[in-house]
BATOR-940089 format. One record per residue (C-alpha): residue number from 1; residue in three letters; x, y, z. Coordinates in pm, 1 decimal. Example, Ala and Ser with C-alpha at 12.3 -4.5 7.8 and 13.67 -1.06 7.14 Angstrom:
// residues 2
@n:1	res:ALA	c1:1230.0	c2:-450.0	c3:780.0
@n:2	res:SER	c1:1367.0	c2:-106.0	c3:714.0
END
This chain:
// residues 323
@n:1	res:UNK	c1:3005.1	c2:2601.6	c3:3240.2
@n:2	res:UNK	c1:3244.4	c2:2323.3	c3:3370.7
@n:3	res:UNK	c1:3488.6	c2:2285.6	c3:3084.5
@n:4	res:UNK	c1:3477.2	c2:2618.9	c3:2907.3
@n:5	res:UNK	c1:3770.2	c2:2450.7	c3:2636.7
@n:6	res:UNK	c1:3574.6	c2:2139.4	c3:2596.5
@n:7	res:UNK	c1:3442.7	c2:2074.1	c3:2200.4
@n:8	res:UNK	c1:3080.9	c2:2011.1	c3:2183.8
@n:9	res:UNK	c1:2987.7	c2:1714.8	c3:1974.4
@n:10	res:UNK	c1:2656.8	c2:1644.1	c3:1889.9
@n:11	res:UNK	c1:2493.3	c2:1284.6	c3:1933.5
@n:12	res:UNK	c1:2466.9	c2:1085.9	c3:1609.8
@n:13	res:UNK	c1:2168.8	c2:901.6	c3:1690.6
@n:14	res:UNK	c1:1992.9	c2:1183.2	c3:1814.9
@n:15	res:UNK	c1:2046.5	c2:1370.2	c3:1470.4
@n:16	res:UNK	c1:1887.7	c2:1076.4	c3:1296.7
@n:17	res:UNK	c1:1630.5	c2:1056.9	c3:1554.8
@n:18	res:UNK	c1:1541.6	c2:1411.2	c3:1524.4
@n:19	res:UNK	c1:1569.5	c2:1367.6	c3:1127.3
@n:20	res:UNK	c1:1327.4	c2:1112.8	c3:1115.4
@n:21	res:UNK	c1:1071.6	c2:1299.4	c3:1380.1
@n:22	res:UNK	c1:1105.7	c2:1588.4	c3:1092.7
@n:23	res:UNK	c1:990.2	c2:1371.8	c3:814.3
@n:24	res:UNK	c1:724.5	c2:1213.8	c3:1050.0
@n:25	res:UNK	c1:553.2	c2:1563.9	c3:1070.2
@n:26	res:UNK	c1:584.4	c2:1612.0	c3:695.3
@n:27	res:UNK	c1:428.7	c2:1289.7	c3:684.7
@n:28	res:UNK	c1:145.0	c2:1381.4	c3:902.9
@n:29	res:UNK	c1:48.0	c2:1667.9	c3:684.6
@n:30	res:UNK	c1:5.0	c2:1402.9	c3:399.3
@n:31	res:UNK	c1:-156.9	c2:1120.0	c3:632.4
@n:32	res:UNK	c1:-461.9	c2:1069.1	c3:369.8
@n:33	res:UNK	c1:-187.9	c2:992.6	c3:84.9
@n:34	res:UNK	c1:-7.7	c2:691.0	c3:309.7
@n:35	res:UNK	c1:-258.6	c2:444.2	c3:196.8
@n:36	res:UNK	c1:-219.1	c2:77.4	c3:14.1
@n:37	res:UNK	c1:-491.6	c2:43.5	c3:-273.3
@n:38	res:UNK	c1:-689.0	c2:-246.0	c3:-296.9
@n:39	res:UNK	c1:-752.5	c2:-502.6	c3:-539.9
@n:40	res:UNK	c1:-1120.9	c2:-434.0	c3:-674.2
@n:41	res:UNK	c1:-1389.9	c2:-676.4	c3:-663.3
@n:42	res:UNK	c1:-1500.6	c2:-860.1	c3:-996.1
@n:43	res:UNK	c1:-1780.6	c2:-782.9	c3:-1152.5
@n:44	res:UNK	c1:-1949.5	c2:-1147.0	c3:-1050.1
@n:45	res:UNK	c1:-1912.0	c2:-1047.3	c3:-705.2
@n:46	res:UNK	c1:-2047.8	c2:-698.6	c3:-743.3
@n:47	res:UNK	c1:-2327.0	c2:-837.5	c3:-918.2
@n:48	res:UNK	c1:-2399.9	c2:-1066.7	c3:-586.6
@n:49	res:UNK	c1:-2347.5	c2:-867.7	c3:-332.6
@n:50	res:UNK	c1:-2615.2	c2:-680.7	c3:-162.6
@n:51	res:UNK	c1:-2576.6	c2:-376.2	c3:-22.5
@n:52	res:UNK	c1:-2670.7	c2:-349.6	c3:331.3
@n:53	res:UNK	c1:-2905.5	c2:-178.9	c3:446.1
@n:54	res:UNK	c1:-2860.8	c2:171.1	c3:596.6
@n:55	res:UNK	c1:-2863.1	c2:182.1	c3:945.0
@n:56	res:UNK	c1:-3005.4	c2:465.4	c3:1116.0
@n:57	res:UNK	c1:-2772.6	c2:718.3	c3:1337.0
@n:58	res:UNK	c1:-2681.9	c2:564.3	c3:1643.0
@n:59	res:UNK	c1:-2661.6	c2:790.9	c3:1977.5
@n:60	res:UNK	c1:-2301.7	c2:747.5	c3:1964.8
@n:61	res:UNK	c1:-2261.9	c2:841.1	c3:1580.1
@n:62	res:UNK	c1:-2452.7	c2:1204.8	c3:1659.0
@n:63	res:UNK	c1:-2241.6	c2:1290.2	c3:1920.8
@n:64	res:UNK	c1:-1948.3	c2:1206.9	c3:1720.4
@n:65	res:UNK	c1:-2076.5	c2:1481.0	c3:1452.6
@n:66	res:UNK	c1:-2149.1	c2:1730.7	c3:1740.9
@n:67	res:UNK	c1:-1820.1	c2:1695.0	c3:1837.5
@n:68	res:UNK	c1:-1696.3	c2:1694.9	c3:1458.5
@n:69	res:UNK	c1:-1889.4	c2:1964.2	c3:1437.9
@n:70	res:UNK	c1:-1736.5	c2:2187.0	c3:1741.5
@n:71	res:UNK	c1:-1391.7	c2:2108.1	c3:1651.8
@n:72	res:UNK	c1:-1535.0	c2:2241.7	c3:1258.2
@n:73	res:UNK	c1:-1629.4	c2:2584.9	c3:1403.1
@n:74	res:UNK	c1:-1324.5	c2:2634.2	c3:1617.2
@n:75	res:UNK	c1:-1107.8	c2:2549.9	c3:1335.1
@n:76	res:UNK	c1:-1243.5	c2:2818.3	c3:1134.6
@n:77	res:UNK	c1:-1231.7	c2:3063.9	c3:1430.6
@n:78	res:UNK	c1:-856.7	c2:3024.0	c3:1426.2
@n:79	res:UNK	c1:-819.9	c2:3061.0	c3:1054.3
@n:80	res:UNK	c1:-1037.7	c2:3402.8	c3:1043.0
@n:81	res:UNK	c1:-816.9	c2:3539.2	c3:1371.0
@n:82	res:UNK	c1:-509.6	c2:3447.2	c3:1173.5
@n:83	res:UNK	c1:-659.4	c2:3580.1	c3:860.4
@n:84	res:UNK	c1:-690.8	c2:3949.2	c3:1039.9
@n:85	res:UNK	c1:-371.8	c2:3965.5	c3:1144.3
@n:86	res:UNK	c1:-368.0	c2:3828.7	c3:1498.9
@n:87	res:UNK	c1:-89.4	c2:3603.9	c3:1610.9
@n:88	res:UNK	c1:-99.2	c2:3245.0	c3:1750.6
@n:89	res:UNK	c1:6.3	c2:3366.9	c3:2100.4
@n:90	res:UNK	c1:-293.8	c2:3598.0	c3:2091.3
@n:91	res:UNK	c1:-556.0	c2:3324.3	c3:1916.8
@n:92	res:UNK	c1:-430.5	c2:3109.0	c3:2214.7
@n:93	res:UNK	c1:-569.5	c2:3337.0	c3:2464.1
@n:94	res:UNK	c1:-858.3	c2:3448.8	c3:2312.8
@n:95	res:UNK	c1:-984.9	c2:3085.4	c3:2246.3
@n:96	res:UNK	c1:-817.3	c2:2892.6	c3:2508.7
@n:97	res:UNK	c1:-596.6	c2:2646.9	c3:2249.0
@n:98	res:UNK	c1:-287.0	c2:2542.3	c3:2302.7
@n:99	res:UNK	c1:-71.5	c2:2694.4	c3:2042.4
@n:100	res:UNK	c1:79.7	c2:2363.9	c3:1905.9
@n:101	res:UNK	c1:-262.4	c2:2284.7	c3:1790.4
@n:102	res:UNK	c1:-347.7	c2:2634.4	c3:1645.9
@n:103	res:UNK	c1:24.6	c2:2611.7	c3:1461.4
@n:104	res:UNK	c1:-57.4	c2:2254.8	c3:1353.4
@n:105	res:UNK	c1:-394.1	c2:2345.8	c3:1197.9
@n:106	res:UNK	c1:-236.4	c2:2586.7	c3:1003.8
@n:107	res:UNK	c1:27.2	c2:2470.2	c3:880.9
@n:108	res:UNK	c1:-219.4	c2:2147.6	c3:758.6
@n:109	res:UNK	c1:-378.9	c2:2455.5	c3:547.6
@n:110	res:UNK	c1:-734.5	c2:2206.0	c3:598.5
@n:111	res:UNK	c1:-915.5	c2:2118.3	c3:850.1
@n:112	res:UNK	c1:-779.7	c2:1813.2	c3:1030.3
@n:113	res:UNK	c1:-982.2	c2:1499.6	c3:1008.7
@n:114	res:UNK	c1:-952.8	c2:1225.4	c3:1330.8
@n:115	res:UNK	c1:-762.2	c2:956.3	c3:1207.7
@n:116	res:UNK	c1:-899.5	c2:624.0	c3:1284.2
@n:117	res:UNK	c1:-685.2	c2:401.7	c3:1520.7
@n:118	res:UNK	c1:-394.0	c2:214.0	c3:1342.1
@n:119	res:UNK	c1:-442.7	c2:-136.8	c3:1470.9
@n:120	res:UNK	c1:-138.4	c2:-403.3	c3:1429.6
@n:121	res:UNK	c1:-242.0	c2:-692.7	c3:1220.8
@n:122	res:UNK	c1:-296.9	c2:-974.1	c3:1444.8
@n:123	res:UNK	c1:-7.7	c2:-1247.9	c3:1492.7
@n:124	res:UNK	c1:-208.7	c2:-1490.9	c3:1255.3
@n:125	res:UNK	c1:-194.4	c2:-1272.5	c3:937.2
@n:126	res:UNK	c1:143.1	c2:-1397.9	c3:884.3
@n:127	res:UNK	c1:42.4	c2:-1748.2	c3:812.9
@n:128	res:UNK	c1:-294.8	c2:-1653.3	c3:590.5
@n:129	res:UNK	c1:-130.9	c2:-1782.6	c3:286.2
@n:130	res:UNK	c1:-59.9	c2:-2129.6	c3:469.3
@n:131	res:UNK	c1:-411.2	c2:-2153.3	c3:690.7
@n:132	res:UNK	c1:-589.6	c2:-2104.1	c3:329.6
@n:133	res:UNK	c1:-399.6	c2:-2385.7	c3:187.0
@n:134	res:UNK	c1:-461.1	c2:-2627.5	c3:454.5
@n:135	res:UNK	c1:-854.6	c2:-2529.5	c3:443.7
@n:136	res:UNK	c1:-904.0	c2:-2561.7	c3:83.9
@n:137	res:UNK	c1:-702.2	c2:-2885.9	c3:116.0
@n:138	res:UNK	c1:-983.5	c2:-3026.0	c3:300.4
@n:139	res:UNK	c1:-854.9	c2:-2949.1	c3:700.2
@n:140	res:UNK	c1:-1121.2	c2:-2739.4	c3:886.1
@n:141	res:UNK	c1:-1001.3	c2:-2782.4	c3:1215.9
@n:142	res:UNK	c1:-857.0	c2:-2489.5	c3:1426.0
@n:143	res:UNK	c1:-692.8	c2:-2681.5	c3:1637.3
@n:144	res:UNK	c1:-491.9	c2:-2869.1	c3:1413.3
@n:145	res:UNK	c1:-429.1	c2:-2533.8	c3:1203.2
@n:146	res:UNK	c1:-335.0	c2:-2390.7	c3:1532.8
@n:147	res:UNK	c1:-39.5	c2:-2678.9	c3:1638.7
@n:148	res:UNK	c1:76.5	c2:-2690.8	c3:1215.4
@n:149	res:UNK	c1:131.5	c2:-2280.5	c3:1273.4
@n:150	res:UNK	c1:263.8	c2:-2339.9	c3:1581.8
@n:151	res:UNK	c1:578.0	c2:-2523.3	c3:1499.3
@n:152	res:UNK	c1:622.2	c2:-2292.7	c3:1225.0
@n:153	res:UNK	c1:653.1	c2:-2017.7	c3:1476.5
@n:154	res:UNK	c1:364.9	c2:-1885.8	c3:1546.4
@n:155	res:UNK	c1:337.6	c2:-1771.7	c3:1921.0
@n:156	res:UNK	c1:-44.9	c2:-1615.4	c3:1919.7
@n:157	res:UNK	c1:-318.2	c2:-1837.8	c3:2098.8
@n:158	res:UNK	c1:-546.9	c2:-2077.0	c3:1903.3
@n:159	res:UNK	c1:-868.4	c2:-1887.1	c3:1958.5
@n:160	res:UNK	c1:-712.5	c2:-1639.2	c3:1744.5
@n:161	res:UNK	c1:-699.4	c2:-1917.4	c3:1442.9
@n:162	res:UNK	c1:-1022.6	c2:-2017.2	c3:1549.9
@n:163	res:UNK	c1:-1133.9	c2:-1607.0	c3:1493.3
@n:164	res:UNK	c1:-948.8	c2:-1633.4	c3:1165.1
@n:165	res:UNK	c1:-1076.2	c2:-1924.0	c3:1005.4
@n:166	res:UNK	c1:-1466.4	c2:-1885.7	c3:1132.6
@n:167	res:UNK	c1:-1539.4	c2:-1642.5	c3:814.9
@n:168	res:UNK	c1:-1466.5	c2:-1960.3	c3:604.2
@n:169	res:UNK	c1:-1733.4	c2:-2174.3	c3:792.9
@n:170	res:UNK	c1:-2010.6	c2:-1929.7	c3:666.8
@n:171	res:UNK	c1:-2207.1	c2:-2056.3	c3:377.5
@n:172	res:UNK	c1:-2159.0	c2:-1884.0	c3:34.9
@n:173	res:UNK	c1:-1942.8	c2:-1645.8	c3:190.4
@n:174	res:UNK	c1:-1849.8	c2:-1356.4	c3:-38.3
@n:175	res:UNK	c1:-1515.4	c2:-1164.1	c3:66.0
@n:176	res:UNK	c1:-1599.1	c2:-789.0	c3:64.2
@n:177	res:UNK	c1:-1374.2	c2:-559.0	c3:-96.9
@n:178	res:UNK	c1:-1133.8	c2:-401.9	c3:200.9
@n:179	res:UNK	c1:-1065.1	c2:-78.9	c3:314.4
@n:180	res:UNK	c1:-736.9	c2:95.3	c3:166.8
@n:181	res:UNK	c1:-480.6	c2:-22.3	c3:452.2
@n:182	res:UNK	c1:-343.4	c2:321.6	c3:631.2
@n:183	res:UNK	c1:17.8	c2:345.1	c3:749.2
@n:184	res:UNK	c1:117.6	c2:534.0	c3:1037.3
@n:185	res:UNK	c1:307.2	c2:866.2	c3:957.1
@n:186	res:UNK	c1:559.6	c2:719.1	c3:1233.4
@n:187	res:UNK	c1:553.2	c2:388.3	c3:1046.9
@n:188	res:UNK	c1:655.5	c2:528.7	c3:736.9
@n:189	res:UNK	c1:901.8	c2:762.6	c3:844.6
@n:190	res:UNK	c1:1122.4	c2:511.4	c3:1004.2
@n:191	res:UNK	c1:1112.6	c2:335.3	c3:635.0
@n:192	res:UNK	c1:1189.3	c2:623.2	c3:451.0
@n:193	res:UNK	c1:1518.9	c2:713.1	c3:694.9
@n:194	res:UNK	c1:1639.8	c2:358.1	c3:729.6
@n:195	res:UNK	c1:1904.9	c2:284.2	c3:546.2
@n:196	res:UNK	c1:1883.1	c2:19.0	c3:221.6
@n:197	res:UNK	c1:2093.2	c2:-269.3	c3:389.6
@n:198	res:UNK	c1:1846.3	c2:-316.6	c3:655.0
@n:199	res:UNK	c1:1552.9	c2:-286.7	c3:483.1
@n:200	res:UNK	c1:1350.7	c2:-676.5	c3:482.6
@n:201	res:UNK	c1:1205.9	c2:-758.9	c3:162.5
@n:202	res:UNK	c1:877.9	c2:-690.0	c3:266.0
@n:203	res:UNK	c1:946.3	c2:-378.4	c3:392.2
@n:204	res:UNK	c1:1091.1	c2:-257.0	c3:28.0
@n:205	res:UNK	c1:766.3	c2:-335.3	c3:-137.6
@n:206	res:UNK	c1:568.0	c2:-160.7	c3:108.7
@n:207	res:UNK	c1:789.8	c2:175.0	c3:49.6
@n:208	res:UNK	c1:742.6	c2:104.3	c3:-310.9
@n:209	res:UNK	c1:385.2	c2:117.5	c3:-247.1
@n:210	res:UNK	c1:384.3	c2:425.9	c3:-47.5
@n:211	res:UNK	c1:528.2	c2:627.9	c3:-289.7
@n:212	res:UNK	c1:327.9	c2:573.4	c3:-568.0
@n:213	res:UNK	c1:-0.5	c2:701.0	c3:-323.4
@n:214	res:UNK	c1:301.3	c2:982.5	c3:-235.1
@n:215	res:UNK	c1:545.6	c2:1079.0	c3:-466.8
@n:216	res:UNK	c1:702.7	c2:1323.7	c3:-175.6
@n:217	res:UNK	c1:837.5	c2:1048.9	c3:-19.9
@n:218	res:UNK	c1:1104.7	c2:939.1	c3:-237.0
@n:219	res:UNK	c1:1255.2	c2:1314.3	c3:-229.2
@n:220	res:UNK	c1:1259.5	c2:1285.7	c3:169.0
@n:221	res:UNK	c1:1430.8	c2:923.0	c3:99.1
@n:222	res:UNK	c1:1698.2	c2:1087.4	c3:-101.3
@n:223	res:UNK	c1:1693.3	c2:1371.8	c3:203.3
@n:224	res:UNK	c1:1728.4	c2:1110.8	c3:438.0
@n:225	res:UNK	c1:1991.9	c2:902.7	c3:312.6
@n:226	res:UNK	c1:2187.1	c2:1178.0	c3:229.0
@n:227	res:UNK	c1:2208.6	c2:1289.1	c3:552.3
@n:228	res:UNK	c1:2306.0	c2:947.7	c3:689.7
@n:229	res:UNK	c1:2594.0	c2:968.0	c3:427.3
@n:230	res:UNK	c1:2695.0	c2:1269.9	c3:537.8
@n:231	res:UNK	c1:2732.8	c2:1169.8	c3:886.2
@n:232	res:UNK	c1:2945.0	c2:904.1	c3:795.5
@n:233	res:UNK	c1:3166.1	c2:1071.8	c3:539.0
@n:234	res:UNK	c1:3417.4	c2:1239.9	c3:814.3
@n:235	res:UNK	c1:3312.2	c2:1556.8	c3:580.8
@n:236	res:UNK	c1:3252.1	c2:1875.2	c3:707.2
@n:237	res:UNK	c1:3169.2	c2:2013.2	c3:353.5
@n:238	res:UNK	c1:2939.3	c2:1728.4	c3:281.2
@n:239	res:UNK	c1:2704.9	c2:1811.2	c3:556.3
@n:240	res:UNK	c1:2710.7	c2:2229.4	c3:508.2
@n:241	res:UNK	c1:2545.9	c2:2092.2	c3:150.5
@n:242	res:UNK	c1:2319.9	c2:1899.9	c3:296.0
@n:243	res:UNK	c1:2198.6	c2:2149.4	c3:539.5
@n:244	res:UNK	c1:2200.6	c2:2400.1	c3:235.7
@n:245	res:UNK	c1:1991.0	c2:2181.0	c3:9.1
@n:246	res:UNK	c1:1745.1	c2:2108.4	c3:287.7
@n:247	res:UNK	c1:1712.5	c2:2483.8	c3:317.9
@n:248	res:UNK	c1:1531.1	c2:2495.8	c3:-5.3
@n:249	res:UNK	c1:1349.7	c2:2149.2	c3:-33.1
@n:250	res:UNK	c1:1026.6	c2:2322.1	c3:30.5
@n:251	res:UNK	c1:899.7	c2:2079.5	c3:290.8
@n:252	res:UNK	c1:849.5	c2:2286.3	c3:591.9
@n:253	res:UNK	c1:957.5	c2:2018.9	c3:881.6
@n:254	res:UNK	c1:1297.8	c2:1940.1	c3:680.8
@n:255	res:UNK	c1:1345.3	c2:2354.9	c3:629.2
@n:256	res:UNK	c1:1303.5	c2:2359.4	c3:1042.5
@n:257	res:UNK	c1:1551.4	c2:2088.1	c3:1104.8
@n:258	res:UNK	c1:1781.2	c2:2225.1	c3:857.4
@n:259	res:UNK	c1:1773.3	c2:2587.2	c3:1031.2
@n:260	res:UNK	c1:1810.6	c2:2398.0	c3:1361.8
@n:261	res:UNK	c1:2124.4	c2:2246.6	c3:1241.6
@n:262	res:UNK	c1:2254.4	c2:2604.3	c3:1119.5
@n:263	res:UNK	c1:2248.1	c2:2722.1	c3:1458.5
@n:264	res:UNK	c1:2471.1	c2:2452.3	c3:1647.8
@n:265	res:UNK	c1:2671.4	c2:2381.3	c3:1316.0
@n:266	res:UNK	c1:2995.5	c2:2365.7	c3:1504.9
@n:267	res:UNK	c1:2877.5	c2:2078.3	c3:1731.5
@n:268	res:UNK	c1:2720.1	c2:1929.2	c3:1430.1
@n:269	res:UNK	c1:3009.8	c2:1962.1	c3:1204.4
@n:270	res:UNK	c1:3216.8	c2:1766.4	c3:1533.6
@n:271	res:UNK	c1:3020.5	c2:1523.8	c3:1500.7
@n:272	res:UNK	c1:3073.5	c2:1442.7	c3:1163.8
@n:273	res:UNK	c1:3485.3	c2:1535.1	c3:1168.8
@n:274	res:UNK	c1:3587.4	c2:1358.5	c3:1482.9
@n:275	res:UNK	c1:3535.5	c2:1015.6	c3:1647.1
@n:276	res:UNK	c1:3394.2	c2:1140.0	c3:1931.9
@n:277	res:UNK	c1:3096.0	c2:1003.8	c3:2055.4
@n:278	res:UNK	c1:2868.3	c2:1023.5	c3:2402.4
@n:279	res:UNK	c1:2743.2	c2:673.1	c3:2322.6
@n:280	res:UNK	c1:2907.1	c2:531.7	c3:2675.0
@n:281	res:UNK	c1:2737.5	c2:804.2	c3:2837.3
@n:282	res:UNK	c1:2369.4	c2:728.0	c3:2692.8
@n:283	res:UNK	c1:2428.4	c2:332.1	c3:2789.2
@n:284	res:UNK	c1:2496.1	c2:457.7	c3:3140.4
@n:285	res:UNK	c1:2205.0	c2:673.2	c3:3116.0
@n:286	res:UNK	c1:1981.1	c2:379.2	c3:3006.2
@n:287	res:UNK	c1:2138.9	c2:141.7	c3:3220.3
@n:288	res:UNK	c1:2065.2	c2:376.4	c3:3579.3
@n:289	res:UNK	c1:1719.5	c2:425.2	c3:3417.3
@n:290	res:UNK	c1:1665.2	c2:27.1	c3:3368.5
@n:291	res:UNK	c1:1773.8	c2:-20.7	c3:3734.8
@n:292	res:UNK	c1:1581.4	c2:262.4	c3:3894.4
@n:293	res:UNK	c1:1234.6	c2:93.7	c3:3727.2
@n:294	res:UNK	c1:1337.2	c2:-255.7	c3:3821.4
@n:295	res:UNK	c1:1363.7	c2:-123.4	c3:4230.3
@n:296	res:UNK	c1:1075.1	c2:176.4	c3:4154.5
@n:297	res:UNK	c1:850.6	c2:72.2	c3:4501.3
@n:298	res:UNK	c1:1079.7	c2:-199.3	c3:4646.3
@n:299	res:UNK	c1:1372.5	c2:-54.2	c3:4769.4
@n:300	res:UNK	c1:1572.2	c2:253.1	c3:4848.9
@n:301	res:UNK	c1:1874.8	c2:444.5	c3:4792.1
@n:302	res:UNK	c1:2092.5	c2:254.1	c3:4969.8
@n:303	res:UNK	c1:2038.7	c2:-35.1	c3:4716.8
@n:304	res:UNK	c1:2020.3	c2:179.7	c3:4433.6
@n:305	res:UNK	c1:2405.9	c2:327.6	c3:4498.9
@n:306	res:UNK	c1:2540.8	c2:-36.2	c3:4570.9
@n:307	res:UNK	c1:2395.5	c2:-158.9	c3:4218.7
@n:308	res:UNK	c1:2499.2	c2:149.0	c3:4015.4
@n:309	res:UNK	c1:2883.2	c2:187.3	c3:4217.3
@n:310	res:UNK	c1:3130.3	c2:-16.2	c3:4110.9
@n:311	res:UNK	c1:3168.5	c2:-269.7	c3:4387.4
@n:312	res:UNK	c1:3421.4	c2:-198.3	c3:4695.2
@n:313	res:UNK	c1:3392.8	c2:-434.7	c3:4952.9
@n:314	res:UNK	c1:3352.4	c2:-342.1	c3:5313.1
@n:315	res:UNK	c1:3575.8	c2:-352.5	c3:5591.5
@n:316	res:UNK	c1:3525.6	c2:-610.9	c3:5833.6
@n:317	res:UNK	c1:3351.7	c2:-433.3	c3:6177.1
@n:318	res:UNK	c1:3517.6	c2:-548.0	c3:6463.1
@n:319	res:UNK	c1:3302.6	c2:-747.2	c3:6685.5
@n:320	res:UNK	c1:3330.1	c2:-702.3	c3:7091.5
@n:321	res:UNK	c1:3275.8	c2:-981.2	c3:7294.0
@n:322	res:UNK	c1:3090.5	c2:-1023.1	c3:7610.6
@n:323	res:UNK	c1:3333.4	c2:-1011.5	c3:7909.3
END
């Protein structure tokens, strides 16, 4: 070791970071409760809609249960090996799975469903409320739609409008009832562990939502802004609570984090009790990194030193002259 008498402080951010990436896999256990409900159809709609007819299975749709189904029977052959006593290093092995999946499956206590893609809502969502204003005003044209939007700050292209507005074209056009809107476990950790000052308004009403589908999240909240607190509170004390508390909070990602925490408490507890901080030392970090992908192809390390080296000018070479 270099500095033998040096005091190891931990990074801030990367104790929120880490935080949050706990309460994302506690989310992730409870992905089917991070859903929005929807507002249900009226009974003079249900009473016109059809339903459509049912398709038969597609090519693609059969494989998709064969593999639904091989995943189903592997599952289950991890859950009877870890029923009879065998551990996950030895399940590994004998079935060829990579441990973080066989620890994952268990620890969901069910077997694990694929998640359907989380899509971003296009660009033009933004301004629904506006685009069906103007078309029940009487203005059906995209492009106009598309240059009103566009000085209101919308930077998406107009066939995107066009997209938007084309299910209002269609003649006695009957909205169907959506799907419940999924959030991302990622998503919704990085709302539960921000703190309340920089939450938008929008994104208050979504948490709101959220924990009515899952109560569990308010109790991480409370975990999370706890710990922020106790970052910030230049008390050693404070924080040996905390980590005590999350100790017996009963959610198992928190419990591991907490643990974690236990074992490097001194640079932890620096953290908290002295200014100290390796921030200067991450911007460098990012800063080389930034550089290094901006030259990756184009130039060597010659170029690489003089951008990252503070500048020292050279001396002048003498220059010989032809006699």
């Amino acid at each position: 070791m270099g500095a033998p008498d040096a005091t190891q402080v931990a990074d801030r951010f990367h104790l929120v970071l880490n935080m949050s990436a706990a309460i994302e896999r506690a989310l992730e256990e409870r992905s089917s409760q991070l859903q929005l409900p929807v507002a249900k159809p009226s009974a003079t709609e249900q009473a016109q809609s059809e339903d459509p007819p049912q398709s038969q299975a597609t090519l693609q749709e059969t494989r998709k249960q064969q593999r639904r189904q091989r995943r189903l029977e592997r599952y289950e052959q991890v859950v009877q090996l870890h029923r009879e006593g065998h551990s996950q290093k030895a399940i590994s092995q004998a079935l060829e799975i990579q441990r973080k999946t066989i620890r994952r499956w268990l620890r969901t206590g069910q077997f694990p469903e694929r998640k359907r893609p989380v899509r971003r809502p296009p660009k033009v969502q933004e301004f629904a409320e506006y685009l069906q204003r103007r078309w029940v005003e009487g203005c059906h044209n995209a492009t106009k739609l598309f240059q009103e939007i566009r000085s209101q700050g919308y930077r998406g292209q107009r066939s995107m409008v066009a997209q938007y507005v084309s299910v209002w074209r269609r003649p006695c056009h009957l909205s169907r009832p959506d799907r419940p809107r999924r959030i991302a476990p990622r998503q919704a950790a990085i709302l539960t562990t921000k703190s309340p000052d920089r939450l938008a308004q929008e994104q208050r009403s979504l948490l709101d939502r959220l924990s009515i589908s899952c109560p569990e999240l308010l109790w991480m909240r409370t975990l999370a802004l706890d710990f922020r607190d106790g970052l910030a509170s230049n008390d050693g004390q404070q924080m040996r609570c905390w980590i005590h508390g999350a100790k017996q909070c009963g959610i198992g990602s928190l419990v591991r984090f907490a643990f974690g925490l236990q074992k490097d408490l001194s640079a932890v507890l620096a953290a908290v009790e002295t200014p100290w901080s390796n921030g200067q030392v991450e911007g460098q970090i990012n800063r080389l990194k930034t550089i290094k992908r901006q030259m990756y192809g184009r130039a060597g390390f010659p170029l690489l030193r003089a951008r990252i080296l503070p500048y020292a000018p050279l001396a002048p070479l003498a220059v010989q002259r032809a006699p």
